[in-house]
C-alpha positions as CSV (number, residue, x, y, z in Angstrom):
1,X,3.9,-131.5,39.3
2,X,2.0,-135.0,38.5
3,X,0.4,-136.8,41.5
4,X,1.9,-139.7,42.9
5,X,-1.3,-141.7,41.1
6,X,-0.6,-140.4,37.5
7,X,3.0,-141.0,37.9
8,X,2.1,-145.0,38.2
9,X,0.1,-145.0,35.2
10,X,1.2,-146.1,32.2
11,X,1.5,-144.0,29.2
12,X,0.2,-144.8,25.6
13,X,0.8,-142.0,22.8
14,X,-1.8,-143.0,20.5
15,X,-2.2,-140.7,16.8
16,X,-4.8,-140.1,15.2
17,X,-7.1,-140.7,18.6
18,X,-10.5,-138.7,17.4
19,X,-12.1,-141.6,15.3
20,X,-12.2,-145.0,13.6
21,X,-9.1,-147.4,15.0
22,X,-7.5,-144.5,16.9
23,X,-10.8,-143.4,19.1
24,X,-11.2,-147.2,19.6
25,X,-7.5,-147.8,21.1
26,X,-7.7,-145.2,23.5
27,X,-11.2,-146.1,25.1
28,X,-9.6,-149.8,25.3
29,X,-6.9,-148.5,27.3
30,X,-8.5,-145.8,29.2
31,X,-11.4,-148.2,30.5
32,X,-8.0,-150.2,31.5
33,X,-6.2,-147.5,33.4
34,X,-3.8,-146.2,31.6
35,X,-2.7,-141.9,30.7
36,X,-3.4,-140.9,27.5
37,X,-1.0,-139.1,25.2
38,X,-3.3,-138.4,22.3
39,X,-2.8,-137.1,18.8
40,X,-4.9,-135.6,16.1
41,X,-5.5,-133.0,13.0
42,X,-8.9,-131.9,13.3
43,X,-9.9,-129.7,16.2
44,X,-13.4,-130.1,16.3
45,X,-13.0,-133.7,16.2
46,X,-10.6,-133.6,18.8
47,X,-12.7,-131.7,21.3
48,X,-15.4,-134.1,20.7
49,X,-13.4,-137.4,21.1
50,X,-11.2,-135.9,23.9
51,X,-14.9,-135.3,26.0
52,X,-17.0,-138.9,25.1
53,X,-13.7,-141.0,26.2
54,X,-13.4,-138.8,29.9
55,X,-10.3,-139.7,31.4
56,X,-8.6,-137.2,33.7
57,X,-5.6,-138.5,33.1
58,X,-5.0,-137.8,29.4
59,X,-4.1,-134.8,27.3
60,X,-4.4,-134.3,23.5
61,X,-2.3,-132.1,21.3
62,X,-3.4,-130.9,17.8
63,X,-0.5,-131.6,15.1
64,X,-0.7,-132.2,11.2
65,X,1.2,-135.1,10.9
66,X,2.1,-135.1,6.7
67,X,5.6,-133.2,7.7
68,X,8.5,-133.4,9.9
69,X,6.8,-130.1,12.1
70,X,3.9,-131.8,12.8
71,X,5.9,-134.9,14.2
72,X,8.3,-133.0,16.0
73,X,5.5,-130.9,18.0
74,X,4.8,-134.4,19.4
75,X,7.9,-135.7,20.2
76,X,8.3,-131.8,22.0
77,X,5.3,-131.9,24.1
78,X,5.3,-135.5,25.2
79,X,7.3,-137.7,27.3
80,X,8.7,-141.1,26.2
81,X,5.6,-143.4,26.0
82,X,5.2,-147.0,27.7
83,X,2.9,-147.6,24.4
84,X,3.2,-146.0,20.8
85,X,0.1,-146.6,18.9
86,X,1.0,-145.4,15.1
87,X,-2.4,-145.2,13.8
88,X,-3.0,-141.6,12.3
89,X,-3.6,-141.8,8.3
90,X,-6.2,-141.6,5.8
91,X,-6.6,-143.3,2.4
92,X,-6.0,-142.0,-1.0
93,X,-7.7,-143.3,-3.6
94,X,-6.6,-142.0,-7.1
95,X,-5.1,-143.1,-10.9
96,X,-1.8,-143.7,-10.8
97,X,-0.2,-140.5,-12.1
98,X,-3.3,-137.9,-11.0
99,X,-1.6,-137.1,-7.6
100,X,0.3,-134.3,-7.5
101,X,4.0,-134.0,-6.1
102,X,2.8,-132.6,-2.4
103,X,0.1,-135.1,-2.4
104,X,2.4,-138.0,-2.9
105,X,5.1,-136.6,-0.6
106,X,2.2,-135.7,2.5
107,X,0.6,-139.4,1.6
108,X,4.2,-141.3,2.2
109,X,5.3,-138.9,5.3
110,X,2.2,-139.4,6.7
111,X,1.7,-143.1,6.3
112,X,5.3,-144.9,6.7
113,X,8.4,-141.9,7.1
114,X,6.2,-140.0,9.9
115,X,5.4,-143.0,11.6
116,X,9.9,-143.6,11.6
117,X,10.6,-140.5,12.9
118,X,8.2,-140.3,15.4
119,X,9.3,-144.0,17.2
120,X,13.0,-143.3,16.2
121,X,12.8,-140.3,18.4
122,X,11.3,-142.4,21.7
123,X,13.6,-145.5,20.6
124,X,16.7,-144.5,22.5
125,X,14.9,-143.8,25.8
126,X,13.0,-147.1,25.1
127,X,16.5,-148.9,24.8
128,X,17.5,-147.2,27.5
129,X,15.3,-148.8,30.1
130,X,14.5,-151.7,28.3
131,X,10.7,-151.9,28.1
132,X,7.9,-150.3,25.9
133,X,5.4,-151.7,23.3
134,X,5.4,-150.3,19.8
135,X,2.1,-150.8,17.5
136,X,2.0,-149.8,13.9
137,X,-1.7,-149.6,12.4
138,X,-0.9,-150.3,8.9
139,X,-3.2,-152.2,6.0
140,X,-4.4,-155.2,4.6
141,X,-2.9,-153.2,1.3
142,X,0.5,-154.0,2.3
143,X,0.2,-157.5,1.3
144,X,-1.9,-157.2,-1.9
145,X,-2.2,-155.1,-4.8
146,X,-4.3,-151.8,-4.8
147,X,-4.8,-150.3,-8.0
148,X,-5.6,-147.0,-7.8
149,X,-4.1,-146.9,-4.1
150,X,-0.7,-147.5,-5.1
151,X,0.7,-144.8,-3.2
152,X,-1.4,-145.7,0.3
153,X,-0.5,-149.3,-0.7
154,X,3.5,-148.5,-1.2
155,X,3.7,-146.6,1.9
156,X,1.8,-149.0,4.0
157,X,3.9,-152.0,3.0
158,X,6.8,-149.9,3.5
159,X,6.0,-149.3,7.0
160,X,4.7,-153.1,7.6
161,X,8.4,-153.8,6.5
162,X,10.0,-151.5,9.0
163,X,8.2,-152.9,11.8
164,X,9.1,-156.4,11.0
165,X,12.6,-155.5,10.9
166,X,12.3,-153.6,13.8
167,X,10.6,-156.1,15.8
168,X,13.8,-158.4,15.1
169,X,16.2,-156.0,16.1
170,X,14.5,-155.2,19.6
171,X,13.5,-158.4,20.8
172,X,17.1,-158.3,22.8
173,X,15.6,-155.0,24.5
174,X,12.3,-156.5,25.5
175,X,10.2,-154.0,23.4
176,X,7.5,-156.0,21.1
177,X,6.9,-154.1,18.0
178,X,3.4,-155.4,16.4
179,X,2.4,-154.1,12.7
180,X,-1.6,-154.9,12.5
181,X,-2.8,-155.3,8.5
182,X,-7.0,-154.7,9.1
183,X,-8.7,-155.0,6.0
184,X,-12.4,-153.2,6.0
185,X,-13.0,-151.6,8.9
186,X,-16.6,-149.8,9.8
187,X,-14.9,-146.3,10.0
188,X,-14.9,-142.7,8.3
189,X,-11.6,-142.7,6.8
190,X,-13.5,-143.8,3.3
191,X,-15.8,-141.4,3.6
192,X,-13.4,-138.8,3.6
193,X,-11.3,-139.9,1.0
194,X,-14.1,-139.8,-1.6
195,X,-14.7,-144.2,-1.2
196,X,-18.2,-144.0,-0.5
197,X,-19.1,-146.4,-2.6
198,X,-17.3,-149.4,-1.3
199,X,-20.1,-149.0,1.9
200,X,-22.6,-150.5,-1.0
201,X,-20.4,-152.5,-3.0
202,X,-17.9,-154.7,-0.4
203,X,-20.3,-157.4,1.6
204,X,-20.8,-157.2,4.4
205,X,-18.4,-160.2,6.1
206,X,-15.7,-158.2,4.7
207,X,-16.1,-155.5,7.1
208,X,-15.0,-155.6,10.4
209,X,-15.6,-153.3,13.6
210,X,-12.6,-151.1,15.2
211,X,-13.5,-152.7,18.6
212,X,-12.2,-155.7,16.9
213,X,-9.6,-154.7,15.3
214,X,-8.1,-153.3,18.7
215,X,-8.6,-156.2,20.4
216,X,-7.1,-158.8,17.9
217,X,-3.9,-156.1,17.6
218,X,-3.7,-155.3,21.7
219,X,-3.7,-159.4,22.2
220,X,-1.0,-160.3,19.4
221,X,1.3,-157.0,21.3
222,X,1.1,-158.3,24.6
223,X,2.3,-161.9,23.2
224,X,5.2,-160.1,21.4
225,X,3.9,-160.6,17.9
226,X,5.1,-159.1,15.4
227,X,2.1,-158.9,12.9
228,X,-1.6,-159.5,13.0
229,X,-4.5,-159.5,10.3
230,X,-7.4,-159.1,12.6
231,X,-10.5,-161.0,11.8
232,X,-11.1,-164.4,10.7
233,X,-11.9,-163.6,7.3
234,X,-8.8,-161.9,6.7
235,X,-6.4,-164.9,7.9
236,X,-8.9,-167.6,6.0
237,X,-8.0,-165.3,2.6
238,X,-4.6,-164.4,3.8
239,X,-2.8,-166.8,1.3
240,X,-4.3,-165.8,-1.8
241,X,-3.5,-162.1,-1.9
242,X,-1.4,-162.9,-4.2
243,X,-3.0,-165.2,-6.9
244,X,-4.1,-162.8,-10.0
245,X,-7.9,-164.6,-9.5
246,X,-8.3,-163.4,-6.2
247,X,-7.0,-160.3,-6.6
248,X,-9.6,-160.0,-10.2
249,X,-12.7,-161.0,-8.1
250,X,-11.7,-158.6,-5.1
251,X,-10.8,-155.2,-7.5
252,X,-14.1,-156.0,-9.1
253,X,-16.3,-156.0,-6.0
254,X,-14.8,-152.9,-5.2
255,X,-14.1,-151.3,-8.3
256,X,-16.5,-147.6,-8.8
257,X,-18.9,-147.4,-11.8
258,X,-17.7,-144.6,-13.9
């Protein structure tokens, strides 16, 4: 049985806790108090995060979150959140046409139909008792093209288009669902997906810190916003995603020799 004290926490279910954006979100908001329900893949990593952020009151659960399973071994082992944080994901970089039929499927779960069923499932109770907070980490690649992202980039913008529907339809409930679109942020996740090169090639005022990122996208959720690009460089370039120049000059600077 909980103590009294734990019971009067609040609760944030945050995936993908062990690094980048995810590991960021849950020191903010354990230095602030609250329980941690936290969420990721890799064991090791897990283990390692779980220790450095040292709050008795939180718990993490390992879970592969590209299929329905993974999802549902959440939703099974945790309690209805005060807080979602969406965040888990990687990026896949790749020609459209090379992936393969499970790599596309896992990508889209994992990214924007993972990220459904795992607030549908909370939604009710949310309803219910009419509070919560909903945040959806998606990309700056919802808003612009990505060649050779197209999958990451179609996934993301589907989920950035969820949330702002959803956001609509819950205001009348009191839960604020905010969809943040960071652009480059100072964490592994391009590492691991084979991007090394962009560390070199994107300057350095494109990149910005997870700290930041969590603290532009906490601020815009408490005020009921229902997006935020975090970082000033991002909002300055914000409306010229979409002009073919733009969009030439930014696939150069990032495009990889060979």
């Amino acid at each position: 049985m909980k103590e009294a004290s734990e019971l009067s926490k609040k609760n944030a279910l945050v995936t993908g806790f062990s690094s980048g954006i995810g590991f960021e979100y849950s020191k903010f908001l354990s230095e602030r108090g609250w329980e941690l329900s936290l969420v990721s893949q890799n064991k090791e990593n897990a283990i390692a995060a779980y220790k450095a952020l040292d709050n008795p009151f939180s718990r993490y659960h390992l879970a592969d979150l590209s299929n329905y399973e993974g999802v549902s071994s959440i939703t099974d082992e945790f309690r209805c959140p005060d807080l979602i944080v969406a965040n888990a994901g990687i990026t896949q970089y790749g020609n459209a046409g090379s992936l393969s039929q499970k790599q596309k499927k896992d990508l889209f779960y994992l990214l924007c139909l993972g990220v459904i069923d795992l607030i549908e499932h909370y939604l009710p109770e949310m309803i219910s008792r009419q509070s919560g907070r909903i945040v959806i980490i998606s990309s700056i690649g919802a808003i612009t093209p990505m060649p050779k992202s197209s999958i990451y980039a179609a996934a993301k913008s589907a989920v950035f288009s969820y949330g702002q529907s959803l956001s609509k339809e819950l205001l009348k409930y009191n839960i604020p669902v905010t969809v943040s679109l960071p652009g480059y942020v100072h964490t592994n996740a391009h590492k691991r997906a084979g991007l090394d090169h962009l560390n070199q090639k994107v300057p350095k005022w494109m990149w910005i810190q997870s700290k930041k990122v969590v603290k532009e996208t906490e601020k815009a959720s408490l005020k009921g916003k229902s997006k935020v690009i975090p970082g000033i460089i991002y909002k300055l370039v914000k409306p010229f995603l979409q002009i073919s120049l733009a969009n030439s000059i930014w696939n150069r600077i990032t495009r990889r020799k060979g």
